[in-house]
N, C-alpha and C positions, 0 to 999 in steps of 0.2 A: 559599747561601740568600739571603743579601741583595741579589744579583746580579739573583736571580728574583724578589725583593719590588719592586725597583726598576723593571725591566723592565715586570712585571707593571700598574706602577700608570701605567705611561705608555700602555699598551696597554687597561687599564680605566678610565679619560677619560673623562667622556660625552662626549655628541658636541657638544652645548651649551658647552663648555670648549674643545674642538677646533676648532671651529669660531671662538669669540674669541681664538683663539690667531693664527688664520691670516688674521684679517680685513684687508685691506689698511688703510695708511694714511689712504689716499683718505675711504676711508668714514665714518672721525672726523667727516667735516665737518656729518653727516646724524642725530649720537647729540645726543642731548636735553643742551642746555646747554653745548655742547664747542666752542672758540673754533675761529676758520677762519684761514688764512694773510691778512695784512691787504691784498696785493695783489689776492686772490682779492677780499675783502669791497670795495674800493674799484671793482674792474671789475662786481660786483653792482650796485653801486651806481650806477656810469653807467650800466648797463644798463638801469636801472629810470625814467630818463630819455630814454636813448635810443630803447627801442620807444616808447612811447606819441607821442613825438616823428617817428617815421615811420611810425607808425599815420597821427597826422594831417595828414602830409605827404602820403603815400599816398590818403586817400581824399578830400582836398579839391584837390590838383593832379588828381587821374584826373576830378574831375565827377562822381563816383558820388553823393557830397552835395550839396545845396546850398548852393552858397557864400554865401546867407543863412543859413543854417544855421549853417554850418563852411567860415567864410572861411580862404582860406589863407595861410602864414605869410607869405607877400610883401602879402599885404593887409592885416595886423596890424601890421605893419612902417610899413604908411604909416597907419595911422590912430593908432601911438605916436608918428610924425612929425608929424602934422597937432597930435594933443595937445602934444607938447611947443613947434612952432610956435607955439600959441595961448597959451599959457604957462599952461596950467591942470592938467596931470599934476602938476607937481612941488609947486606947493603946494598940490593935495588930498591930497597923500601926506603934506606936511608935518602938516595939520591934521590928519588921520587919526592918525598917531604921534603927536602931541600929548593929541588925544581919550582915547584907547589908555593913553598912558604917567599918564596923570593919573587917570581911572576907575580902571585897575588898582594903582595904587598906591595910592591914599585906601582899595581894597577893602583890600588887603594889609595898612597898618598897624593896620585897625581888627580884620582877619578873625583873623590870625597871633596876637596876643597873646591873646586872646577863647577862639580854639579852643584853645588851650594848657593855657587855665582852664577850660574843660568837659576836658577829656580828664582834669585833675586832679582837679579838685575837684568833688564829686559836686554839692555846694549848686548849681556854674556852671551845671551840666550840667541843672539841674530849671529851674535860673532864665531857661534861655536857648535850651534847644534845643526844645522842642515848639516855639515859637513862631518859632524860625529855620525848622524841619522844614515848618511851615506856609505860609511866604512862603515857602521854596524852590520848593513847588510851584504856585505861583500864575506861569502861561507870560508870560516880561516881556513879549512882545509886548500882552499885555491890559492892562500898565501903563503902554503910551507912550498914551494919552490923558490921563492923569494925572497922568503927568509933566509932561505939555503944560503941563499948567493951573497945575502947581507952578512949573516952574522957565524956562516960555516955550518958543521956539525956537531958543535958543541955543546955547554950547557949553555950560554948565551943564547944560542937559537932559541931552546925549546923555553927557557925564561920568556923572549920577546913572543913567541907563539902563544903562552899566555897570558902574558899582559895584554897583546891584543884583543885575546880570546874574548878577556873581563873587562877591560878598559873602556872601550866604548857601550858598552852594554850598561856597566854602573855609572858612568855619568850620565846618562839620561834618566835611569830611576830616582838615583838619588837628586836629581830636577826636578822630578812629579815628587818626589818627598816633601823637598825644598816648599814647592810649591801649593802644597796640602797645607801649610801654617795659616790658619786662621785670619781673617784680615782685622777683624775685631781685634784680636789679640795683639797687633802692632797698632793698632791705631789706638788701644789704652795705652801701650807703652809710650806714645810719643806724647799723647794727652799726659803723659806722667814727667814728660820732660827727657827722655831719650832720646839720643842722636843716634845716627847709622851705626857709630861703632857699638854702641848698648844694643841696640836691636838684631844686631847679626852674633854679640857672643852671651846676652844673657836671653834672647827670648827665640832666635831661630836656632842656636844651636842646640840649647835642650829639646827645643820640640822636635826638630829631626832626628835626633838621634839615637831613639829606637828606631825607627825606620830606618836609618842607615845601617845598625846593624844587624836588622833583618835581611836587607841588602844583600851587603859581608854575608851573609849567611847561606845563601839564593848563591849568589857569585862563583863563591870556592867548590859549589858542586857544577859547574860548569866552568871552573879550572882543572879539577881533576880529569873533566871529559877531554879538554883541548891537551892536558898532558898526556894520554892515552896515543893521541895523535900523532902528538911532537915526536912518543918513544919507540913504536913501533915504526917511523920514517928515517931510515940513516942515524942510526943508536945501539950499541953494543953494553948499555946498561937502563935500569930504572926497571917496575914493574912491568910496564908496556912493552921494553924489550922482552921480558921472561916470558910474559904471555904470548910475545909472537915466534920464541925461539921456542918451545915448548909447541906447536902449533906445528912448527917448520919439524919436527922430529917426531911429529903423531905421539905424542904426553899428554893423553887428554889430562888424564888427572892433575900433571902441572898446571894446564892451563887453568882449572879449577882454581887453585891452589890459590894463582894469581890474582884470580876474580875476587875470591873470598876476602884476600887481604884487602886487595882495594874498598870493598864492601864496608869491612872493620873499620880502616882509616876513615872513610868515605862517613861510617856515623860516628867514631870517635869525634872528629871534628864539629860534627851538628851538634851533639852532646859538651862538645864545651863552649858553642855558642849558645846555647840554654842554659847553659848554670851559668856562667856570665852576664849573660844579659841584667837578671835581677840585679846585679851586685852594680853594673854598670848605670843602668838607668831603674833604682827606683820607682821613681815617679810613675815611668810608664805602668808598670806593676799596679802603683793604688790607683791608676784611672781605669782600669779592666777590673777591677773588685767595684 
């Protein structure tokens, strides 16, 4: 009898069960959140350089574009040589990083400790955010005349263009971070005998702070776009100027030239918020395993 109970329930299976019994391997790689073999993931990943790279090798060596349009890559070649001959790539790239690392950091130390205190403390939260929510949505482009007038046409300007740019935008995330901590999770800590100051530097700021520096992460690519802004408006250096002085003298290929670096920098940066991160916050690392 137990022969046939056994038999029986191999044979009454749905087919829904059957069917994920016999699914290949392979196919792992296509279910919702299931890791891939990392050679597979790194040959993806050149891939996703490679086409678009003979996309536009293909359609600007055939003619079929306009090489004012869509100069091609041996034209780009020589208009980074003419820039780097004239010696002015390397240091609008310098100033550009400089711009960059200074805006986005003055945003950070003021945005990071700020959104910490709305996401906590409800008073922060009345005191600070309708009026951050208001100037977030005022477009910074409509602020660089105003800027002008405050801080000139200097590097000060294009710094304050983006702090503002970031400023008000990461303090309200980093609020919805703030505010994502668990309520279980302070109310053990206080069961445990914790007072305000333990619960805001041993148990809110480890939790937020991968999140904050996904943040940071989300941020600096929307600082790079507000310095674009800053450089190409009353600016005689930085990438942005090149690419609109290149522009103003029909260089297509400079203006390439320009894009590309930005591009570089643009994932240089994400690529050292990735390898950071781990080193930064462990923890976050073994609660995703």
């Amino acid at each position: 009898m137990a022969t046939q109970v056994q038999s029986g329930t191999t044979a009454d299976r749905p087919a829904f069960s059957r069917t994920i019994v016999r699914r290949r391997p392979s196919a792992r790689i296509f279910q919702i959140g299931s890791d891939i073999p990392r050679p597979l993931y790194f040959t993806i990943v050149l891939l996703s350089f490679a086409v678009p790279i003979w996309a536009w090798c293909h359609y600007s060596y055939s003619g079929n574009i306009d090489s004012f349009i869509l100069p091609t890559p041996t034209d780009v070649w020589h208009g980074y040589q003419r820039m780097m001959s004239a010696g002015v790539l390397v240091p609008d790239a310098k100033i550009s990083i400089y711009r960059i690392g200074m805006g986005f950091l003055l945003s950070a130390v003021l945005a990071i400790p700020l959104g910490i205190l709305m996401g906590s403390y409800k008073i922060a939260e009345a005191a600070h955010e309708p009026f951050v929510g208001f100037v977030r949505y005022i477009p910074v482009p409509a602020l660089v005349p105003l800027i002008m007038i405050i801080a000139g046409i200097e590097d000060q300007a294009k710094i304050l263009l983006i702090f503002i740019g970031t400023y008000f935008q990461m303090v309200l995330v980093v609020a919805d971070v703030t505010r994502k901590v668990p309520r279980e999770l302070l109310n053990a800590a206080r069961t445990l005998g914790a007072n305000s100051w333990h619960l805001m530097f041993n148990v809110i700021m480890p939790a937020t702070l991968p999140g904050i520096i996904d943040t940071c992460r989300t941020m600096i690519g929307w600082a790079w776009t507000y310095l674009m802004i800053a450089e190409v408006v009353a600016c005689d250096s930085g990438l942005g100027y090149a690419i609109a002085n290149a522009q103003r003298h029909t260089r297509t290929n400079e203006v390439y030239v320009g894009i590309l670096v930005l591009g570089i920098l643009g994932l240089l940066t994400d690529m050292f918020f990735k390898i950071v991160t781990p080193k930064l916050v462990p923890w976050a690392e073994s609660q995703k395993a």
